[in-house]
C-alpha positions, 0 to 999 in steps of 0.5 A: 563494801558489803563483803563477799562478792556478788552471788550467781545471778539469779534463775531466768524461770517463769516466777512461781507466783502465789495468791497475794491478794483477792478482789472480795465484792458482797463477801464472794471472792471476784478475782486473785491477784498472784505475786510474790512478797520478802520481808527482811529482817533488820539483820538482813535474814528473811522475816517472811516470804509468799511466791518466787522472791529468788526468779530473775525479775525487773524491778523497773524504776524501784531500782532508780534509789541504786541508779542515783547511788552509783551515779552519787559514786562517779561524783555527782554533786546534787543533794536535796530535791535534785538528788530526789527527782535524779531516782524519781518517777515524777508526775510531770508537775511543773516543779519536776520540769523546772528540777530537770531543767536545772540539772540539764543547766549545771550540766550545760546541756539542753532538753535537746541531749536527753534520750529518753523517749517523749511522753506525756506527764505521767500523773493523770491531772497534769495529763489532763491538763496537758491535753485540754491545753493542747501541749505536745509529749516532750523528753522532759515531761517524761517521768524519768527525765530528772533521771536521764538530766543526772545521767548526762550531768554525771558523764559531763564531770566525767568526760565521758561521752553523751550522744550514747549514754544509754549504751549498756557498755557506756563507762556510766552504764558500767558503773550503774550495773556493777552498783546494782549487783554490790547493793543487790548482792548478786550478779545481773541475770539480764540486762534489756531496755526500760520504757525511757530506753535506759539499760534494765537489770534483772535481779531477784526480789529478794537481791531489790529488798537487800539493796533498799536494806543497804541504802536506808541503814547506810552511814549518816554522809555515805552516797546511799544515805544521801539519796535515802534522805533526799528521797525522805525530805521531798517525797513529792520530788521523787514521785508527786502530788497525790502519790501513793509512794510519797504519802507511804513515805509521809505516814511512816517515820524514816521510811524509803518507798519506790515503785516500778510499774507492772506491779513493784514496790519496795520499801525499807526503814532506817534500821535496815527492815525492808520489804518487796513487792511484785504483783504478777498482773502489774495491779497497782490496786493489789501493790498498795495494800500488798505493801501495807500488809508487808510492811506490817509484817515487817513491824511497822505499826499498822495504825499508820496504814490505814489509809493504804488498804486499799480502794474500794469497790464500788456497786451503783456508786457505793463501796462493797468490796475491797482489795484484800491482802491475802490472810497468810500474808495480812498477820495482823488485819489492817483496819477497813480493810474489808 
């Protein structure tokens, strides 16, 4: 769809990150975050790039918008706020359980045939609660559970089998890995385990950036359109209440957001302007506003992100520092962000 077949596979190496980010307290620099940031322009070319964007790397759940392409392929009928939580981390709201629940029903399965690993809900308010309530880990709590539903929905219209979905030779696994490397273009340097006990691809950050390009600028109807769009309509779906990602998506017109842990982030705009991001130490403090200020880099008026900057430090209860994106990497100063 994309022209050319897939480029080689890119380098397993130990990433050469750069300083992305510095942890300013009293105006010393504390600590550096390292990591590595690609903007792309809306022609697909690079805009600006700090660190390793062509090492092999796992992009960790940012990949699940390509994982809800391919399934969308091999016929799956759910659009909206299904097709949002199918690419979701979701925060185990009672809403994201009750999504799951309904993708497992228009499947006709039960909880019992996922095989994700149980979990506690991964947002720490309904965490909290969960705990003060006494209620155990559960497959559906689990923060990839609307994606696991999709999966076994996806094999039933398919007639594949589903005890062994999760088998990286499985025809739904097949079909996610050879979606990965067309949107991505570029083959699959390894492929091991994600924390749900999915298959996990490993591709560049530059190969993450093109395919959330490819989604965001597909043709109104296409498959990737429609999980761009679900994703845009129900943010909260896609991750939760409080969420970074979703207020991304909330703040900046058309824009498509998805994180990954250990420190990923990608994000693109409906003309194709996209943008990645990996913090070497998984820090979420840097990931946000090392996204904002790529994002800024990328166009985006910096006006809209303000509130991403970055947290403050705190001393005896008061702000006196920040998470400061790197000078090179932050053109234009975003506001507070001292």
């Amino acid at each position: 769809m994309y022209g050319s077949s897939p480029a080689d596979a890119p380098l397993v190496r130990e990433p050469l990150h750069a300083p992305v980010a510095h942890l300013i307290r009293g105006g010393v620099v504390e600590g550096i975050h390292y990591g590595s940031v690609v903007v792309l322009d809306a022609d697909g070319g690079v805009r600006f790039q700090i660190g390793d964007i062509e090492a092999a790397f796992y992009p960790r759940s940012a990949l699940k918008p390509v994982q809800a392409v391919a399934m969308l392929r091999a016929g799956l009928p759910l659009d909206g706020d299904l097709l949002s939580l199918t690419a979701a981390s979701h925060s185990g709201e009672e809403r994201h359980l009750a999504g799951a629940r309904r993708i497992l029903d228009l499947a006709g399965v039960t909880e019992d045939e996922l095989r994700n690993v149980t979990d506690m809900p991964y947002g720490s308010t309904v965490r909290d609660a969960w705990l003060r309530e006494g209620r155990s880990p559960s497959r559906l709590a689990q923060n990839c559970s609307g994606k696991h539903a999709a999966m076994l929905y996806t094999c039933k219209l398919n007639g594949w089998s589903l005890h062994d979905y999760l088998d990286p030779g499985h025809p739904l696994q097949m079909t996610i890995a050879d979606t990965v490397e067309e949107l991505t273009g570029q083959r699959i340097a390894r492929v091991t385990v994600d924390g749900c006990g999915a298959p996990l691809f490993s591709v560049s950050l530059h190969g993450l950036a093109r395919a959330a390009s490819r989604i965001t600028s597909a043709a109104p109807g296409a498959h990737e359109a429609r999980v761009a769009d679900a994703m845009r309509a129900h943010a909260e779906m896609a991750s939760g209440t409080g969420r970074d990602v979703a207020a991304l998506m909330r703040a900046v017109p058309g824009l498509l957001a998805k994180d990954g842990f250990e420190g990923v982030q990608v994000a693109a705009l409906p003309d194709g302007r996209a943008i990645a991001v990996k913090i070497a130490d998984g820090a979420d403090r840097a990931r946000v506003p090392v996204a904002a200020a790529a994002l800024v880099r990328a166009g985006v008026d910096p006006e809209l992100l303000t509130e991403f900057a970055g947290e403050p430090l705190l001393g005896g209860g008061r702000p006196v520092g920040s998470v400061r994106p790197l000078r090179a990497l932050d053109r234009v100063t975003l506001p507070n962000c001292a």
